[in-house]
BALOBA-1460 file (C-alpha; in Angstrom, 3 decimals):
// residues 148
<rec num="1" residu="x" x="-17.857" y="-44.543" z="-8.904"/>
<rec num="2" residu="x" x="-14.222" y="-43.867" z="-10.167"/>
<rec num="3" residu="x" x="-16.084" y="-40.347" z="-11.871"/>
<rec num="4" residu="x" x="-17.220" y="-39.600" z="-8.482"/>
<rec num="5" residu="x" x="-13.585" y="-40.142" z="-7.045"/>
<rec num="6" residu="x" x="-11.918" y="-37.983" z="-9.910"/>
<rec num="7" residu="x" x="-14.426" y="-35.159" z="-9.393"/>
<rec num="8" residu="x" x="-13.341" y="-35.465" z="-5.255"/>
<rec num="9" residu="x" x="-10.107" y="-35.380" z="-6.140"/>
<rec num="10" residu="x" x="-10.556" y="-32.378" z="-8.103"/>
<rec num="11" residu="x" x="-11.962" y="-30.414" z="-5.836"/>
<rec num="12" residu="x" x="-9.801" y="-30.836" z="-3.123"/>
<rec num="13" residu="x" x="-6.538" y="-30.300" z="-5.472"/>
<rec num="14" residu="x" x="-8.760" y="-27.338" z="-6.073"/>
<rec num="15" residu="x" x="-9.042" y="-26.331" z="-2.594"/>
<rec num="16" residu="x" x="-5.597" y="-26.673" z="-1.306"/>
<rec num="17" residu="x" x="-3.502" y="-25.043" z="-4.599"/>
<rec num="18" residu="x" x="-1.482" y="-21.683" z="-3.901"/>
<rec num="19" residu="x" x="-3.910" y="-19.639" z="-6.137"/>
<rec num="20" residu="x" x="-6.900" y="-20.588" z="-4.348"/>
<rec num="21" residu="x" x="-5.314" y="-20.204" z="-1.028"/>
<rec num="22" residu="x" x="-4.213" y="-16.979" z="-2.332"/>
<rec num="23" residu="x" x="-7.330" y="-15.630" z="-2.851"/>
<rec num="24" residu="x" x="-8.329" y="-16.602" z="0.532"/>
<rec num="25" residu="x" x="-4.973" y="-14.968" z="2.660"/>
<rec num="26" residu="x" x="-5.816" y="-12.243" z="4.390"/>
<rec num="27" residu="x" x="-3.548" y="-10.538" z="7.262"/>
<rec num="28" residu="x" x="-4.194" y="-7.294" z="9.125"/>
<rec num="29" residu="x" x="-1.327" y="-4.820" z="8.516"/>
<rec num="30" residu="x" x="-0.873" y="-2.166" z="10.442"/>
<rec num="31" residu="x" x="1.105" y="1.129" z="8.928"/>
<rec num="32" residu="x" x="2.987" y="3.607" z="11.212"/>
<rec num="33" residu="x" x="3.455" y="6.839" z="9.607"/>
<rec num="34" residu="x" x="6.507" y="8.915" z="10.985"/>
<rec num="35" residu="x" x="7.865" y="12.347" z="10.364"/>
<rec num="36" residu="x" x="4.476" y="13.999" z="9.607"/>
<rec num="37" residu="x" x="5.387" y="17.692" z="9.485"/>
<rec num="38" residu="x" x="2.215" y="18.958" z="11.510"/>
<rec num="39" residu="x" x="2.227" y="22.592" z="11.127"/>
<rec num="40" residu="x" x="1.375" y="22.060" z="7.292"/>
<rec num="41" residu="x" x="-1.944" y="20.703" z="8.458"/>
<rec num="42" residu="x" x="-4.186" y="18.922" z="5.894"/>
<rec num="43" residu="x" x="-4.763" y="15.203" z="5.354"/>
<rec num="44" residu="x" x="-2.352" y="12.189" z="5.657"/>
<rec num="45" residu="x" x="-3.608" y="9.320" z="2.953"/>
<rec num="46" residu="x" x="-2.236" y="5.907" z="3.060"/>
<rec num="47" residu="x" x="-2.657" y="4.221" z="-0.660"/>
<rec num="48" residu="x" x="-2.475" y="0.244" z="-0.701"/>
<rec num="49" residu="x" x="-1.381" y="-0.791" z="-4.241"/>
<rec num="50" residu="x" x="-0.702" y="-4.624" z="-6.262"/>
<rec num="51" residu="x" x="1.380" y="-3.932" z="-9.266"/>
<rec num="52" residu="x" x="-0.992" y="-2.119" z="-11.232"/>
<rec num="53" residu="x" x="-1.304" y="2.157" z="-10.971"/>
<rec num="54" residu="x" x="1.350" y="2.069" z="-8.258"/>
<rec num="55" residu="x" x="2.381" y="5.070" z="-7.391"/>
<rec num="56" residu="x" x="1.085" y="7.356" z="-9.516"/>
<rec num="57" residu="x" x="-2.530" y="6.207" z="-10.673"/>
<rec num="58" residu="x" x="-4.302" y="6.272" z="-7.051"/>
<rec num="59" residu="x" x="-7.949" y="5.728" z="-8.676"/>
<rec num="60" residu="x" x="-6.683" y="1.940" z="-8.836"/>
<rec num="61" residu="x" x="-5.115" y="1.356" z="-5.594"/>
<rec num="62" residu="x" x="-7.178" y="-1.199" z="-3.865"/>
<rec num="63" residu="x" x="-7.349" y="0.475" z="-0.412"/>
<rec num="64" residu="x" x="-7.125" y="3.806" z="0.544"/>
<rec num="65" residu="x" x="-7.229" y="5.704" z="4.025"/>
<rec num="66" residu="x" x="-7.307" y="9.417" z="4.316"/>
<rec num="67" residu="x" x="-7.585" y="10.923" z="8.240"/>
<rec num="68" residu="x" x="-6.818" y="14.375" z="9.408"/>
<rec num="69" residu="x" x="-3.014" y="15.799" z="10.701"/>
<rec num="70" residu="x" x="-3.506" y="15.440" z="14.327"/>
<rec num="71" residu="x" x="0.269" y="14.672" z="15.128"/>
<rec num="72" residu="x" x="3.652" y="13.854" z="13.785"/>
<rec num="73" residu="x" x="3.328" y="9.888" z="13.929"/>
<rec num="74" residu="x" x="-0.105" y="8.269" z="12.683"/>
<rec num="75" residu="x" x="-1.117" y="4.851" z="13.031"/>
<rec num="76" residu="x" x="-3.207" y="2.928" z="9.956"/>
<rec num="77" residu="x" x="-4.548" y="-0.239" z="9.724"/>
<rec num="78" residu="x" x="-5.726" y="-2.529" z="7.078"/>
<rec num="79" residu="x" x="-7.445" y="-5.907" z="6.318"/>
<rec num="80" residu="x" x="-4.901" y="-6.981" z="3.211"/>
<rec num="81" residu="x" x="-6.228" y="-9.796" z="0.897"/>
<rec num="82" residu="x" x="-3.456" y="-10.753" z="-1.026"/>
<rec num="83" residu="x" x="0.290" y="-11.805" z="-0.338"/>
<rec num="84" residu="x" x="2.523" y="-8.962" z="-1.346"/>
<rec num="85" residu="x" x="1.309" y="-4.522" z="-1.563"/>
<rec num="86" residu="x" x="3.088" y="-1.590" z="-2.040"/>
<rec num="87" residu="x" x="2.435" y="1.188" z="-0.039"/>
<rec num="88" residu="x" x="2.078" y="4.797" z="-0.703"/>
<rec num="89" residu="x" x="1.964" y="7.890" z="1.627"/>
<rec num="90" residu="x" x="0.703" y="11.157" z="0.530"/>
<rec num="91" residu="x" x="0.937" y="14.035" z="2.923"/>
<rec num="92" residu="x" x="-1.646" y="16.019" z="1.299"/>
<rec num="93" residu="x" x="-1.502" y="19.775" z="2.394"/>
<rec num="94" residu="x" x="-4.389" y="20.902" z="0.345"/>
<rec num="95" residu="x" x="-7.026" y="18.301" z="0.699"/>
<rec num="96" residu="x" x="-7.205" y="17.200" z="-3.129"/>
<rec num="97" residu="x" x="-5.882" y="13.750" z="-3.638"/>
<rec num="98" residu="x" x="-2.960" y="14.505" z="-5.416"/>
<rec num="99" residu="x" x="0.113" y="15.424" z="-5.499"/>
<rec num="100" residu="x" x="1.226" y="19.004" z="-6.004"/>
<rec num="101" residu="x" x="4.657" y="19.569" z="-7.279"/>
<rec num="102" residu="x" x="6.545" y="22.242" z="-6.386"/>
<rec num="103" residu="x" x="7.780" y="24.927" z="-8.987"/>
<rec num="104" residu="x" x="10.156" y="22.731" z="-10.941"/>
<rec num="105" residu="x" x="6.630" y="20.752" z="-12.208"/>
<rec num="106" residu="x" x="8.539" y="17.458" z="-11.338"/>
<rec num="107" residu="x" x="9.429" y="17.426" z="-7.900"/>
<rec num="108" residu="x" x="6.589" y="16.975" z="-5.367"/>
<rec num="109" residu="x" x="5.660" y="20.231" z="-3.094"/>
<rec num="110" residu="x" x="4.023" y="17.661" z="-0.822"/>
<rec num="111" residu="x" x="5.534" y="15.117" z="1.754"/>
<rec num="112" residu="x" x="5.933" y="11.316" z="0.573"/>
<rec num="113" residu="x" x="6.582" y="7.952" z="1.357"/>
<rec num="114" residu="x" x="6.981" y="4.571" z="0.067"/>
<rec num="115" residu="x" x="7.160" y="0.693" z="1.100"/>
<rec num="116" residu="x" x="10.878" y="-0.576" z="1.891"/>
<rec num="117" residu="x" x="11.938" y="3.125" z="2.661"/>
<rec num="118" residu="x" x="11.792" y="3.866" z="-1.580"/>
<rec num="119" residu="x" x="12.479" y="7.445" z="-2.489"/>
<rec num="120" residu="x" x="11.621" y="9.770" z="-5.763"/>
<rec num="121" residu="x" x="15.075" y="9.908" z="-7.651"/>
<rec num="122" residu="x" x="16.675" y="11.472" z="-10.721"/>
<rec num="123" residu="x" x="14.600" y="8.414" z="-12.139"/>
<rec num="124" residu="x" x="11.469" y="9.306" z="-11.260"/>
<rec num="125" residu="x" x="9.217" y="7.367" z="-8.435"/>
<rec num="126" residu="x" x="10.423" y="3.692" z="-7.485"/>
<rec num="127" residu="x" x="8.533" y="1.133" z="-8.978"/>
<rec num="128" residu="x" x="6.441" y="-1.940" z="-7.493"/>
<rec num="129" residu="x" x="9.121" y="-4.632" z="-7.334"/>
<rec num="130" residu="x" x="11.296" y="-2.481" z="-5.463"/>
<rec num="131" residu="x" x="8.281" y="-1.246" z="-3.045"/>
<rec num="132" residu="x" x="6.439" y="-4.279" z="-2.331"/>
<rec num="133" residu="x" x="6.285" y="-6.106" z="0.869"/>
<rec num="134" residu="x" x="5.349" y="-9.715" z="1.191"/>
<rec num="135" residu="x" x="2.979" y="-11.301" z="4.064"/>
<rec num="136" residu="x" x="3.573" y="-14.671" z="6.041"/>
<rec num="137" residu="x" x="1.438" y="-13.976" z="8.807"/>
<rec num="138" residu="x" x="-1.962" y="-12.873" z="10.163"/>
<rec num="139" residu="x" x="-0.640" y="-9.276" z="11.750"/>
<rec num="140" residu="x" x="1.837" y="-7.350" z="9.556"/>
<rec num="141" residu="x" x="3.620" y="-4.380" z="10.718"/>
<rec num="142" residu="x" x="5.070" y="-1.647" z="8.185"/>
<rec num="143" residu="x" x="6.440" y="1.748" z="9.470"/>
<rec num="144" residu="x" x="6.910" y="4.447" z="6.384"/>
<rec num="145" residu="x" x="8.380" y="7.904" z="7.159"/>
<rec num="146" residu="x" x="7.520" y="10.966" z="5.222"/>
<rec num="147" residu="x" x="10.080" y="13.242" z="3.019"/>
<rec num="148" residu="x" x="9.290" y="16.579" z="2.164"/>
């Protein structure tokens, strides 16, 4: 009987840790994208990263939207399954999924935008620590404005 009780125990210590509830947090976030330059037409795509491939690896962000330039603020939303994301925005002019740079071969030609109002620098892009934004409850709201 005292097996039986250990095993219950388990289960329920189990059940009620923060990685298990972890796995099971989900919150709908809802991404306003501002400053969309409209007469460049093309495709606005909205990149949902964890720590790994963010920002430049987009083949292993875990959600991905891509709609149509229709007007200069867009409105996203997502079912998130984890705690914390970062966020990328890619105004992509020429429809392929990346980013084109413009004639230095550094600098992007295309528009951008990151979580917590990041910016490319003399560094480079920011990184994930910097970018990521945390979840506490079941509707999230995150607005990101584009810089060409």
């Amino acid at each position: 009987m005292h097996k039986f009780y250990g095993i219950l125990l388990g289960v329920f210590m189990l059940l009620t840790s923060p990685t298990f509830a972890t796995e099971r947090f989900t919150t709908e976030l809802n991404i306003t994208v501002t400053n969309i330059d409209t007469s460049r037409g093309g495709n606005i795509v909205v990149m949902i990263f964890g720590e790994e491939g963010f920002p430049k690896n987009h083949a292993l962000a875990l959600l991905t939207a891509t709609k149509k330039v229709l007007s200069n603020t867009m409105v996203f939303t997502f079912l998130i399954n984890q705690p914390e994301v970062s966020i990328k925005v890619l105004h992509d002019e020429n429809g392929d999924g990346e980013v084109t740079k413009n004639w230095t071969g550094i600098y992007p030609k295309d528009g951008l935008g990151f979580s917590n109002d990041q910016k490319i620098g003399l560094t480079g892009p920011p990184n994930y620590l910097k970018s990521k934004i945390r979840f506490v409850a079941p509707k999230s709201e995150a607005t990101i404005s584009i810089i060409y």
